[in-house]
N, C-alpha and C positions, 0 to 999 in steps of 0.2 A: 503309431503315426505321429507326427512331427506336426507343434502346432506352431501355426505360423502365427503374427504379431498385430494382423489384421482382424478389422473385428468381424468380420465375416467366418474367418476358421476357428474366431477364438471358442469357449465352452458358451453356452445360453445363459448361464448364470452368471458369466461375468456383462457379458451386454447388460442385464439386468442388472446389473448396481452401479451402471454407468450414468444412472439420473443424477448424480453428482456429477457435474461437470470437470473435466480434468483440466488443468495446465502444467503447461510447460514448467520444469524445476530442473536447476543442476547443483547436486549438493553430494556429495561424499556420504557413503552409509556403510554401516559392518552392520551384516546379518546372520542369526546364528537359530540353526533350524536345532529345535529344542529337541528331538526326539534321536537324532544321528549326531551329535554334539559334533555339529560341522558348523564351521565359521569362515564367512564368505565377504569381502569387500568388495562396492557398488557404486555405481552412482546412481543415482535418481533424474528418472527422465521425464515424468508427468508426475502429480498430486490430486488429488481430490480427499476430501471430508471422508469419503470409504476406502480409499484403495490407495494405489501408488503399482509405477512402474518402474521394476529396476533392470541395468546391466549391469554384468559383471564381466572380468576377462580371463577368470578362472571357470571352467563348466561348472552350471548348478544343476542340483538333483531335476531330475521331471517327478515329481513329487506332490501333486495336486493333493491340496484336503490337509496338509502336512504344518503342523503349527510350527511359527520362528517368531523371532525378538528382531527388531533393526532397529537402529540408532541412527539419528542425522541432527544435523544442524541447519536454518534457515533461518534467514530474515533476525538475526540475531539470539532467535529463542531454540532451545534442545528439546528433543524430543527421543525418548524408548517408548514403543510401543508393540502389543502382542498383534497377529494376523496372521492370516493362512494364506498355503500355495494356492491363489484359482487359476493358475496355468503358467507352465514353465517350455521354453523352447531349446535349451541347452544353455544360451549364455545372457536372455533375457525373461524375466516374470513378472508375473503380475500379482498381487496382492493385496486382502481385504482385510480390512481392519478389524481386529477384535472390541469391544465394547468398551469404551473411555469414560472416564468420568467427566464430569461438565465442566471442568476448568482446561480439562487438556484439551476437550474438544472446541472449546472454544480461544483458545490459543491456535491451536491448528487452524481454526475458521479465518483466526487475523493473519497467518504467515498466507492463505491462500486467496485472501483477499486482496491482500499486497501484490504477488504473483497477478494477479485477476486485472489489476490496473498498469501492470508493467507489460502484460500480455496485451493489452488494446492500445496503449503508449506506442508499440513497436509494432502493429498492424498497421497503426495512422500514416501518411504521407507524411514526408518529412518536411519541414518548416524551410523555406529560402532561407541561405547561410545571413542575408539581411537582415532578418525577422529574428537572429538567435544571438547576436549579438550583447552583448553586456551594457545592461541600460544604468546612464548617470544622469539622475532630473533633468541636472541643470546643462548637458554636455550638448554642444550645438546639433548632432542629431537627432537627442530627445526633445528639442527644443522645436527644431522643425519638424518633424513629426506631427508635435504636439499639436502645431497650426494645421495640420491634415487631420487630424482623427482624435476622438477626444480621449483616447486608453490608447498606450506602445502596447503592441502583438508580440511576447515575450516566451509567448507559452510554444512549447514542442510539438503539443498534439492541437491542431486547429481546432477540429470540432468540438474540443475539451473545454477550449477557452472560447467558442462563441456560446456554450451554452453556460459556462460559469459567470462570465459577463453579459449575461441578460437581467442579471443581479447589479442592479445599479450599486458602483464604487461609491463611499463619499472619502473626498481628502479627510486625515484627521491629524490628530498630533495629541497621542493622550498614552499614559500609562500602561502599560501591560508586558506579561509574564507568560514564559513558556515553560509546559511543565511534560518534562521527559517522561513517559511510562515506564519504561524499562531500564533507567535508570536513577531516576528519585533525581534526577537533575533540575535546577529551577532556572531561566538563564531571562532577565528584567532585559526590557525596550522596551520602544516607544510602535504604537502605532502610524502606521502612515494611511492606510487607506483600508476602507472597511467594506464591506458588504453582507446580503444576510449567506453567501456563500462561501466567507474566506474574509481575508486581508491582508495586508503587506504589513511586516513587522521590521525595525531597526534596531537588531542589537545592542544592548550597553556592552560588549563584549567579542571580540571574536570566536567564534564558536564553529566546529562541522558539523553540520545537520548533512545526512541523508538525505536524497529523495526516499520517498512514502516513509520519513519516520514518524513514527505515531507519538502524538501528546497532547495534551489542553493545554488553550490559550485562555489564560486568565484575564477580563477584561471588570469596569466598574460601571453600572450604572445606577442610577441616584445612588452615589456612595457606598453599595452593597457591591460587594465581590461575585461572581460567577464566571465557570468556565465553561468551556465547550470543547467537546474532542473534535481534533484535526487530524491531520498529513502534511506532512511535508511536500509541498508541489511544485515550486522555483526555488531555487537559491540563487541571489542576483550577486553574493558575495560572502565573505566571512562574517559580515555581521548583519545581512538585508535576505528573509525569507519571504517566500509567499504559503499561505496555509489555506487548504482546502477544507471546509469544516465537516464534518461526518455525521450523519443522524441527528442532527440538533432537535431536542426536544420544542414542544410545544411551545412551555414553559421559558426556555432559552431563545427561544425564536421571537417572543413578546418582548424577551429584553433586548436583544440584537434590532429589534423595527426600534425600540425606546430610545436604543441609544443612538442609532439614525438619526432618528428625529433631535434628537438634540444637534449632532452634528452638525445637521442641515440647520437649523434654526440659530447655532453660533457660527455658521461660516456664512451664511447667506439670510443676514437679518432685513425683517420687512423695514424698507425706506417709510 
């Protein structure tokens, strides 16, 4: 019998390693089932940490239990990895992942996590064409604005940016450095505006950043260096980003309030 692609008809076992939540992916795959030395091209229609869903538009084996190799590329990073047929319906399956080591798995965890925030990005209502416009400080809309509301609405996803802006901004104008992960890239600006959630950065450079590319922003407080991993979350132009800060430690969190407080305290000194 003929399994259909619903999780109702699927096997019980695959329901059951679906506690890894899936997303949506579209990525090109060659899959090659190890034991019929059969080689098959896919795309990849879901992802999760166990598993993944492929099509393909050549028939594949119904082949459950059946070990294969697939290859894909996402979010910049490659990926081979080992995993079994847990149900095949002719020209689409599903598949679970064999046992990875903790660098690839945690590589997979960053392209799905990326995935994870482009998936609620494009759930959200979409921003009035107003609100998505290209902001210039000093351009007479930013300007009148400014007299209505004390932060431009810039961000795509609403509910993103009132709860990232519950994070008090301060203006700043202070050094700092962005440091590309996956490509040892270093690219120096200045900061423009901070929070303990993110900040607006001003290239010395033109540069293309992605949205959600991942890197630490190198920042100084009392003269000591440290960074903090982000994302890439606006890009207002070739050399003006906004950075969403990721998991800041404790430790980093102490110094982001310090250098607040300085901030505050040289832009707005006690009369």
């Amino acid at each position: 019998m003929e399994v259909d692609d619903s999780e109702e008809q699927q096997p019980q076992g695959w329901r059951e390693r679906r506690a890894d939540e899936r997303h949506p992916a579209s990525a090109d795959t060659v899959l090659v089932f190890l034991d019929h030395g059969l080689e098959l091209e896919g795309r990849i229609e879901d992802l999760s940490l166990s598993g993944v869903r492929i099509a393909t538009e050549e028939p594949c084996p119904r082949a459950v239990g059946v070990p294969v190799e697939l290859a894909f590329s996402l979010r910049r990073m490659s990926f081979r990895l080992a995993a079994v047929v847990s149900w095949s319906d002719g020209h689409k399956m599903g598949l679970h992942f064999g046992p990875m080591g903790a660098q690839r798995r945690a590589e997979l965890d960053e392209v799905i996590a990326e995935l994870a925030i482009q998936a609620t990005e494009l759930r959200e209502p979409p921003v009035p064409p107003a609100t998505t416009s290209t902001w210039t400080e000093n351009s007479p809309s930013a300007q009148e604005s400014a007299t209505k509301s004390p932060e431009p609405t810039v961000s795509r996803s609403p509910s993103r940016a009132r709860e990232r802006r519950a994070q008090k901004r301060q203006a700043a104008d202070l050094t700092a450095a962005l440091y590309l992960i996956h490509s040892a890239v270093k690219l120096n600006g200045r900061i423009r505006n901070l929070s303990l959630g993110g900040c607006r950065i001003q290239l010395d450079q033109r540069a293309r950043l992605d949205i959600y590319t991942r890197l630490e922003a190198g920042f100084y407080h009392l003269g000591l260096p440290f960074r903090v991993a982000g994302v890439v979350q606006d890009v207002y132009g070739p050399q003006e980003v906004g950075i969403r800060f990721l998991d800041v430690s404790e430790r980093n969190r102490e110094k982001l309030l310090g250098l607040l407080e300085e901030l505050g305290t040289v832009l707005s000194p006690k009369k």
